[in-house]
C-alpha positions in Angstrom: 19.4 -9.7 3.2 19.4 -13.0 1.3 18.6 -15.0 4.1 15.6 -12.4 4.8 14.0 -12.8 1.1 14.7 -16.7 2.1 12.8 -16.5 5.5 9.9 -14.5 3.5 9.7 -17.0 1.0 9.0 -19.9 3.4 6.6 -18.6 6.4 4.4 -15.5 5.3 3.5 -14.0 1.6 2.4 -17.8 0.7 2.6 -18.4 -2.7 3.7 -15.1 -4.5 6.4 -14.3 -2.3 8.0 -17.3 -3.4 11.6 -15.9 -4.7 13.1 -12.4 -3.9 16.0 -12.3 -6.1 16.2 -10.0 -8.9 16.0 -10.7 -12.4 18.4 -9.8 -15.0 17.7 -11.3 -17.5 17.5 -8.9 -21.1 14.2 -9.4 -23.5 12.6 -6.8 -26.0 10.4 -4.4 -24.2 6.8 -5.1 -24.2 3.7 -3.1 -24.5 0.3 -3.4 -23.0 -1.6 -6.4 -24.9 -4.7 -4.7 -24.8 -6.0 -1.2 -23.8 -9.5 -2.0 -25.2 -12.5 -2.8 -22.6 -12.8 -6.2 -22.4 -16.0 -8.7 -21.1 -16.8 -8.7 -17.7 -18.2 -12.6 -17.8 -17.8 -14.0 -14.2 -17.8 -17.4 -13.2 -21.1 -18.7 -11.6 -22.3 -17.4 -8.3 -20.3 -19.8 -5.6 -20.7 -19.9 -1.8 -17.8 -19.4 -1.5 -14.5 -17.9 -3.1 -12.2 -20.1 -5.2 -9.3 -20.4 -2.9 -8.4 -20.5 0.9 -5.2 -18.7 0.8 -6.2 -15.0 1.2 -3.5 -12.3 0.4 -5.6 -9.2 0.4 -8.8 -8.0 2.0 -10.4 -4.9 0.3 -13.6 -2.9 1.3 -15.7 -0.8 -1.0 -19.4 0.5 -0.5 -20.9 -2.7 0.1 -18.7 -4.8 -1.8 -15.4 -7.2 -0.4 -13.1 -7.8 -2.7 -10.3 -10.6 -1.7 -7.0 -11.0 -3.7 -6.2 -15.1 -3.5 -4.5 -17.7 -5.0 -7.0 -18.1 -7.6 -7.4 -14.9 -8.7 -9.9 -12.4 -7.8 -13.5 -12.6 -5.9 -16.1 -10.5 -4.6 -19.1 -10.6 -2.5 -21.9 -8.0 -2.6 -23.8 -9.2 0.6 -21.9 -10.0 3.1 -20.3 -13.3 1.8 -23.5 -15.1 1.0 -22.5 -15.4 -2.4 -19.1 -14.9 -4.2 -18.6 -14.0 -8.0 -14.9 -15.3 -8.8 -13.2 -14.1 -11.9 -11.2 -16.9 -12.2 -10.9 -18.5 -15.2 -13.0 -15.5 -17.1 -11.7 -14.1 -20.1 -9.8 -11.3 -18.5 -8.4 -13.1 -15.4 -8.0 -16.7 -16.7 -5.8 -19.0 -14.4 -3.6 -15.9 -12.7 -3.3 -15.1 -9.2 -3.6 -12.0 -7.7 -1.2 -10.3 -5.4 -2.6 -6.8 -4.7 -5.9 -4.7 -4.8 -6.7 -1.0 -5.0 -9.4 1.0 -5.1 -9.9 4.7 -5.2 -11.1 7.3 -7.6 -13.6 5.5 -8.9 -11.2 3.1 -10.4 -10.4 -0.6 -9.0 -7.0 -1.9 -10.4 -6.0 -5.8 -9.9 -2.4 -7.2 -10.3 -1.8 -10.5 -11.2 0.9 -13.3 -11.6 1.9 -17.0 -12.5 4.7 -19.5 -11.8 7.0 -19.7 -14.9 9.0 -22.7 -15.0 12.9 -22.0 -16.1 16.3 -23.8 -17.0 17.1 -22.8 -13.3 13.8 -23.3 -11.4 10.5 -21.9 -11.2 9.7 -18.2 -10.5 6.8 -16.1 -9.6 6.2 -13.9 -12.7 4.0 -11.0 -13.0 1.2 -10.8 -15.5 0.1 -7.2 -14.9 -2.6 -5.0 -14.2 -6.6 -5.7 -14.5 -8.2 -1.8 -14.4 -11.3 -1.1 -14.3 -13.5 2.3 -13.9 -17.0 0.2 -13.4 -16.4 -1.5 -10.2 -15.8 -5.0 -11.7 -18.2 -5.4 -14.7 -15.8 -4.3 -17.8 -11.7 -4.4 -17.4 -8.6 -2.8 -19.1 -5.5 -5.2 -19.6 -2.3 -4.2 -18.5 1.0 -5.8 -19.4 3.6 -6.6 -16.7 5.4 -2.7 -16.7 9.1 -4.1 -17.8 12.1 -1.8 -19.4 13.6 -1.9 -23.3 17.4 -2.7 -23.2 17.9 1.0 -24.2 16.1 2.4 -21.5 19.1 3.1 -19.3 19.1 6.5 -17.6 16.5 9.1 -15.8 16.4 12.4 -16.0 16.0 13.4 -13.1 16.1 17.4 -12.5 19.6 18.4 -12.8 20.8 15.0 -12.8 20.6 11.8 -15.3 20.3 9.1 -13.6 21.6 5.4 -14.7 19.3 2.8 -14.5 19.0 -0.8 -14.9 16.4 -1.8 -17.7 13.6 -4.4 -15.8 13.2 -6.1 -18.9 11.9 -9.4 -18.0 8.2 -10.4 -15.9 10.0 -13.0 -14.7 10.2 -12.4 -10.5 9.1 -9.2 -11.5 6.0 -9.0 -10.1 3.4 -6.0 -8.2 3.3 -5.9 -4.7 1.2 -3.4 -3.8 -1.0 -0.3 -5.3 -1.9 3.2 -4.5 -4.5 5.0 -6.6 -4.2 8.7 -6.6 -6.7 11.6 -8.5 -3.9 11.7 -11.3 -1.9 8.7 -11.2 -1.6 4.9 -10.5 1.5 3.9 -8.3 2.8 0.4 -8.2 5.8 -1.2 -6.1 7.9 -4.9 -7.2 10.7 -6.2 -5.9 12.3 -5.8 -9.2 10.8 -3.0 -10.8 10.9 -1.0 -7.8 8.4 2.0 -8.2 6.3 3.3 -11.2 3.7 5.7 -12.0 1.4 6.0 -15.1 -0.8 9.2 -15.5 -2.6 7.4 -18.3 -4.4 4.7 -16.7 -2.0 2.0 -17.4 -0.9 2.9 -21.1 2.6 4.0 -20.1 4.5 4.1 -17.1 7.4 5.5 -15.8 10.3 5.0 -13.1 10.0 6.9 -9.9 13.6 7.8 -8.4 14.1 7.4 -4.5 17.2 7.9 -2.5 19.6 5.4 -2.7 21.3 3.3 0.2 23.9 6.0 0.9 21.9 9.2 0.6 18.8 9.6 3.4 16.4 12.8 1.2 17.0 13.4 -2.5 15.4 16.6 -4.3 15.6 17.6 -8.1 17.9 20.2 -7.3 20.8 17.9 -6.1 23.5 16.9 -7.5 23.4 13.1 -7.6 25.9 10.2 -8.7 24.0 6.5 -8.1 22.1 3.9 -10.2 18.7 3.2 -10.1 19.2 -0.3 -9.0 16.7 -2.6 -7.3 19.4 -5.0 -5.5 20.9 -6.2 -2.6 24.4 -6.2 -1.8 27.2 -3.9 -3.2 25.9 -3.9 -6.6 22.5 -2.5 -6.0 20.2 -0.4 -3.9 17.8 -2.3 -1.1 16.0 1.1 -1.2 14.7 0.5 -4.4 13.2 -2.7 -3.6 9.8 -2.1 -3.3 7.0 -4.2 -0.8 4.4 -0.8 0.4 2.7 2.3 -1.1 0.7 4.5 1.0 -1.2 7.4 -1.0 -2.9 9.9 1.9 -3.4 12.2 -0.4 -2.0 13.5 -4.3 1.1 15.1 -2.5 1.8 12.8 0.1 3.0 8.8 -0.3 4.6 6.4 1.9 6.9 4.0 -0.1 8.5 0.9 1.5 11.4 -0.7 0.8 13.7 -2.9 1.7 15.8 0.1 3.0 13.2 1.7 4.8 10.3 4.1 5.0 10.1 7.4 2.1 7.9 10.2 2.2 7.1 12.6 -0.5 5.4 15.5 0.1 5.2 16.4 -3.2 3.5 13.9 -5.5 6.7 12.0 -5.8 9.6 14.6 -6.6 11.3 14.9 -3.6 11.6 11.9 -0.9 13.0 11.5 2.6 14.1 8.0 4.2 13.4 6.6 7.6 15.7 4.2 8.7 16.7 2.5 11.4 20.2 3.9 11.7 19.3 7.5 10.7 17.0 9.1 13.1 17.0 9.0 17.0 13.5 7.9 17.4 13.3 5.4 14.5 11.4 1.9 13.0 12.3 -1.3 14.8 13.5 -2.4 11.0 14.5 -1.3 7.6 12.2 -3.9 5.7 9.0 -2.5 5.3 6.0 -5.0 4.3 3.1 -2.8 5.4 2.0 0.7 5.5 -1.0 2.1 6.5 -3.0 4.8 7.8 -5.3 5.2 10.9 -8.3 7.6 9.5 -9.5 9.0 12.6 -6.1 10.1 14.0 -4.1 9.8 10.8 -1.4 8.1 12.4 0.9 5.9 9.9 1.4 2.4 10.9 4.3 0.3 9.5 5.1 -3.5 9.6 8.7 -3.2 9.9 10.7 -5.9 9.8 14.5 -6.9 10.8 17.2 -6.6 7.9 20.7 -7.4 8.3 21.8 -5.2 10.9 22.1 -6.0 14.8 20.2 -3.3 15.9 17.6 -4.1 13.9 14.1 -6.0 15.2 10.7 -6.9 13.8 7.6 -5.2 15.1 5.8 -3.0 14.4 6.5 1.2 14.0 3.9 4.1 14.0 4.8 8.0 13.8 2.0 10.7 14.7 4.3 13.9 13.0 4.9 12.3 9.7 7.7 10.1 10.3 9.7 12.6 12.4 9.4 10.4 15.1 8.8 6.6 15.4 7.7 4.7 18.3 7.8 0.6 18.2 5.7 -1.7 19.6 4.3 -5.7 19.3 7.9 -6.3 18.9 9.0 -9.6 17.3 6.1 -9.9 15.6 5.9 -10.9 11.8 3.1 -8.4 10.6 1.9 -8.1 7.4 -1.0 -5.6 7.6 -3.1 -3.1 9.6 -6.7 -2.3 10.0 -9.0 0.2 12.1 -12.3 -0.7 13.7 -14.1 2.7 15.1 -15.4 2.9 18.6 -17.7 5.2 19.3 -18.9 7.4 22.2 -21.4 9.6 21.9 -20.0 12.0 19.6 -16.5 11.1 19.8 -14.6 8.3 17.2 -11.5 7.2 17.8 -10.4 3.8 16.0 -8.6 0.6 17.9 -5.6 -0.9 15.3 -5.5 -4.4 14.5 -1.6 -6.0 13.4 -2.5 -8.5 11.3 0.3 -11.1 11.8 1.7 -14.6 10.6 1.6 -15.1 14.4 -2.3 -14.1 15.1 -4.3 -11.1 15.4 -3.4 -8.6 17.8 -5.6 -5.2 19.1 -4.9 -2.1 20.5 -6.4 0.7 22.0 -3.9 2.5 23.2 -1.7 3.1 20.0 0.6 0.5 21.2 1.3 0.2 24.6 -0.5 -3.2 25.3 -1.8 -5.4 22.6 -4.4 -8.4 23.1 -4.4 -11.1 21.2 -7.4 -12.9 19.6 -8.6 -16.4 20.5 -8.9 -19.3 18.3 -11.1 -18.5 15.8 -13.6 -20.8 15.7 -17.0 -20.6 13.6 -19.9 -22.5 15.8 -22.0 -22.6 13.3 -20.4 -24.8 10.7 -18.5 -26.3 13.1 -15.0 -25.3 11.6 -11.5 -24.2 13.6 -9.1 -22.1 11.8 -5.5 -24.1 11.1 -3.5 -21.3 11.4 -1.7 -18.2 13.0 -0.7 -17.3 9.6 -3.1 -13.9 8.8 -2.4 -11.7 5.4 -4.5 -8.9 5.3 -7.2 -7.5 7.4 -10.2 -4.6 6.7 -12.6 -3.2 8.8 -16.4 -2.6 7.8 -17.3 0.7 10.1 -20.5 1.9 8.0 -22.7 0.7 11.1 -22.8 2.7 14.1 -23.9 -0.4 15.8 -21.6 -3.6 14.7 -19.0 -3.4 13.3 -17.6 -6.3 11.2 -14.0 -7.4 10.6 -12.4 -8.8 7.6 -8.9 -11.1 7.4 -7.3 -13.2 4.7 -5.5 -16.2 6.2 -3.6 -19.1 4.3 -6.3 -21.6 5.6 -9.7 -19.1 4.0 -11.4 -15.9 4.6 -12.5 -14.9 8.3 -15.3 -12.5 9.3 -15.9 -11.5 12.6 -19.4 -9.8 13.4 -18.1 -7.4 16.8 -20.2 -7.4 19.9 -20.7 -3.4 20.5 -18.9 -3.8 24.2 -16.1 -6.3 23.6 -12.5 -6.1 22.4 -12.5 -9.6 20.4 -16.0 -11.2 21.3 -18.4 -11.8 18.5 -19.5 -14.2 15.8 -16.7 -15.7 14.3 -17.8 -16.7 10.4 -15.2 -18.8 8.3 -15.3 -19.3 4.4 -13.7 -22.3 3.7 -12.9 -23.5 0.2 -14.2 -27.6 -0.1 -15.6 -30.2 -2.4 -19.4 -30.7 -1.5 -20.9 -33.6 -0.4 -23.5 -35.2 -2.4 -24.9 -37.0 0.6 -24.8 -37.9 4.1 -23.2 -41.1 3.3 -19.8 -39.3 2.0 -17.0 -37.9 3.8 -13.4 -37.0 3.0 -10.3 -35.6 4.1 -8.4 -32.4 2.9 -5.4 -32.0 2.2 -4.4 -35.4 1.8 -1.6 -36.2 1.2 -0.7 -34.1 4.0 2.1 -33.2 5.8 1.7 -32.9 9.9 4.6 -30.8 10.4 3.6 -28.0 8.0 -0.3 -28.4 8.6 -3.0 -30.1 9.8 -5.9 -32.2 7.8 -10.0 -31.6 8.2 -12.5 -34.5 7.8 -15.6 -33.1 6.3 -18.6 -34.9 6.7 -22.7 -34.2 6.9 -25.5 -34.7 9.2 -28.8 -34.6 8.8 -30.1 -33.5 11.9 -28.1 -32.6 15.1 -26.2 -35.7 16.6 -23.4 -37.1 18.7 -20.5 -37.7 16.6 -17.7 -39.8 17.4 -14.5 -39.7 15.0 -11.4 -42.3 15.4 -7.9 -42.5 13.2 -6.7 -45.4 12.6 -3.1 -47.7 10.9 -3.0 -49.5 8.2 -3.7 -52.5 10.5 -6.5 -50.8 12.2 -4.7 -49.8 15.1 -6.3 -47.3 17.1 -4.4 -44.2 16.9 -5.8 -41.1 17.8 -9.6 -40.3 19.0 -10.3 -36.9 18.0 -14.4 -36.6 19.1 -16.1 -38.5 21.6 -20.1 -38.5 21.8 -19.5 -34.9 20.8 -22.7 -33.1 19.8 -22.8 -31.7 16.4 -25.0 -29.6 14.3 -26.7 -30.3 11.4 -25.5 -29.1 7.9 -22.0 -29.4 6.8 -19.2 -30.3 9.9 -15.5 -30.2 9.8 -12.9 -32.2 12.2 -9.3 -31.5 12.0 -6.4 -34.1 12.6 -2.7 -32.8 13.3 -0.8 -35.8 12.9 -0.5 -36.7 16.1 -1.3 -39.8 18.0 -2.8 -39.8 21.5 0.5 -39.6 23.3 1.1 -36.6 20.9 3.7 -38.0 18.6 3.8 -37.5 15.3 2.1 -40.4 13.3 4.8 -42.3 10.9 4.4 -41.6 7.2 1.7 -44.0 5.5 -2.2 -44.4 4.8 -4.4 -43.6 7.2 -8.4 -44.7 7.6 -10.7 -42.8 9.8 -14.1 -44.2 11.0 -17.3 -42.0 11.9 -19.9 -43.0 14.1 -23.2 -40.8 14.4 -25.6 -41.7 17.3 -26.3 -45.6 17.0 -26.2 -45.7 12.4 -24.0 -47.2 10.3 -20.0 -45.3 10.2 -18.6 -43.6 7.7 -15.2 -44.3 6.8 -12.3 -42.4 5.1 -8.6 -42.5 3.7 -5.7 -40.0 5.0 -1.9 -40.0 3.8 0.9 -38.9 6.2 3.9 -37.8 4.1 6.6 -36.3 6.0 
């Protein structure tokens, strides 16, 4: 499981799913800092949001609301414009992780890298809750445990618990909003409720490793212990909360798949090893429902066992059964655009993968992938497979329109009514502008060719044939990347892998790139290679 939380680090959650390990270190229990309606000052309206690593995608009414990097943004038409609360009073310089909205009330968490004697951690900074769609917000602390906060009672049963006591790689995950409650999930923390919008919160019990259903009735011996290996629980690792409705939620561990069917008393576990028909793998990063059919989707991923596999897992009798599909895929979240015939709507899924997009509309049994997603009118490619989150705008019975968070910027794609994957690709990309038509520069840079790619943004005035060379430090030609290649006018993008023409990787060093538009005067540029 280690080398799991490792792997997860590295190649999907970006930035906040930096470390996995548990934290045990002891401080003083904390308190919400403030439970008092703050100012809902934005930021500017921007054209675009603040960052181009997208972890969560979020529809409501007319509104999209994106989780990134640099905290949180929405956009009330479409993506026009974005208001970013980063760097406002209530969100300041935080991240956010996950994004909820039901019930009339939106709730935000948020988290920072804290810097340690043994290394630098994600660390979560709480909840931002608000019951105005944005304009005012309540303050939550980081939900953590006093020392003395130790056992659970749990019906007939006290339970021992280990006291969360620190925000350091203690951090939310995800969020289900119910009519009476708030549910969160962490790694460390595992899960929590509070029935008092966010003043207090307390410790949900679910079966441990060992035990597959637990009821208040039982009699039970464990620890409530969100850990790997002998010492701990992985089933009280938390990654997923499904809420369908007040009675019924879908938790996900590292342990597998529990359902309550009672607002969170009673649980059953799905596993890999315990049921004949079962998920492809006990590590659950994703769970979602189809709202036509009411199918539950789960990203479920490989754990330590042989038997084990990613893909991805959906049940149509409430986890009775599971059947698998898209297997070795690294999937990360779900989404439902409806097709509709006459009278009849049914609802394609989308895995939303660190390896692509892929559709189906036969609940599994063949997939298609998604092309390249390119946006022809600005001229941009996306750099990645990598995709975070996804959501679906259905509110038109005539287009519908597609959302997905990447690491390399928002997507939108506007459907054609009769395709699978055909339609208007739209890509918000996070860049410096250009004072004139006389600058140009390259992002990132320094960059790194085996990890990414760079772009070279430049401007035109009017449509022309652009031609765009690399070359050494001793002007050697390396790599052409556009030839007499027509290009629109506005803003225009060009990206550079790293490679030379014979597709080798260029040596570490500085770079210079020259620009040539129809017959005027070039443009040039700097890169740095660091390998």
């Amino acid at each position: 499981m280690r080398k799991l939380y490792k792997y997860i680090s590295k190649h999907i959650l970006t930035a906040f799913l930096l470390t996995l390990l548990i934290a045990n270190v002891s401080y003083s229990q904390k308190i919400p800092k403030s439970y008092n309606i703050q100012s809902g000052a934005l930021s500017t309206l921007d054209t675009t949001p603040k960052s181009n690593t997208v972890e969560k995608v979020l529809l409501a009414g007319d509104t999209v609301w994106i989780a990134t990097s640099k905290g949180l943004s929405k956009s009330t038409d479409g993506g026009n414009n974005w208001y970013n609360y980063y760097t406002s009073t209530e969100f300041g310089y935080e991240s956010a992780s996950a994004i909820a909205c039901a019930h009339g009330i939106l709730c935000v968490a948020t988290w920072h890298y804290s810097t340690t004697s043994s290394g630098v951690y994600a660390t979560g900074s709480g909840l931002k809750i608000s019951s105005d769609y944005g304009k005012t917000w309540t303050l939550i602390d980081q939900m953590i445990d006093s020392l003395n906060d130790t056992l659970i009672i749990y019906g007939n049963n006290t339970i021992s618990a280990l006291p969360i006591s620190t925000e350091i790689q203690n951090f939310i995950r995800d969020i289900a909003i119910t009519s009476d409650a708030i549910w969160v999930v962490s790694n460390s923390a595992g899960l929590r409720k509070s029935t008092d919008m966010g003043a207090t919160w307390q410790r949900v019990v679910l079966p441990p490793d060992n035990l597959d259903s637990i009821k208040p009735t039982d009699n039970l011996s464990f620890k409530l212990r969100p850990k790997s290996g002998s010492v701990g629980n992985l089933n009280h690792i938390g990654f997923s909360i499904l809420a369908v409705d007040d009675d019924t939620l879908y938790v996900g561990t590292a342990g597998g798949i529990n359902k309550s069917t009672d607002g969170g008393v009673s649980w059953t576990k799905f596993s890999r090893q315990n049921q004949d028909y079962p998920i492809s793998g006990n590590h659950i990063l994703k769970i979602r429902q189809n709202p036509i059919d009411k199918t539950i989707w789960a990203a479920t991923w490989k754990a330590d066992e042989d038997e084990e596999y990613w893909g991805v897992s959906h049940t149509a009798n409430g986890g009775k059964t599971w059947t698998t599909s898209l297997n070795d895929s690294r999937t990360l979240d779900f989404t439902f655009p409806e097709i509709i015939s006459g009278s009849d709507v049914t609802a394609d899924v989308i895995a939303v993968t660190q390896d692509g997009l892929f559709r189906t509309s036969n609940n599994g049994v063949s997939w298609l992938r998604s092309s390249q997603v390119y946006d022809n009118q600005r001229n941009i490619t996306l750099l990645t497979d990598t995709f975070l989150s996804g959501a679906a705008d259905n509110s038109s019975s005539s287009i519908t329109k597609l959302w997905f968070g990447s690491t390399d910027g928002l997507v939108k794609l506007t459907l054609s009514s009769s395709s699978f994957w055909d339609g208007d690709w739209s890509i918000f990309l996070v860049s410096a502008a250009l004072n004139s038509s006389t600058e140009t520069y390259a992002f990132p840079s320094p960059f790194s060719p085996s990890v990414s790619s760079t772009r070279i943004k430049y401007s035109l005035t009017s449509a022309s044939n652009v031609t765009i060379r690399i070359f050494d430090f001793g002007m050697n030609l390396v790599k052409t990347l556009i030839q007499n290649s027509s290009r629109n006018a506005g803003e225009n993008y060009e990206a550079w892998n790293g490679r030379d023409d014979a597709s080798s990787f260029a040596p570490n060093g500085v770079y210079f790139y020259r620009i040539d538009i129809n017959d005027g005067k070039p443009l040039f540029g700097k890169i740095m290679v660091v390998r």
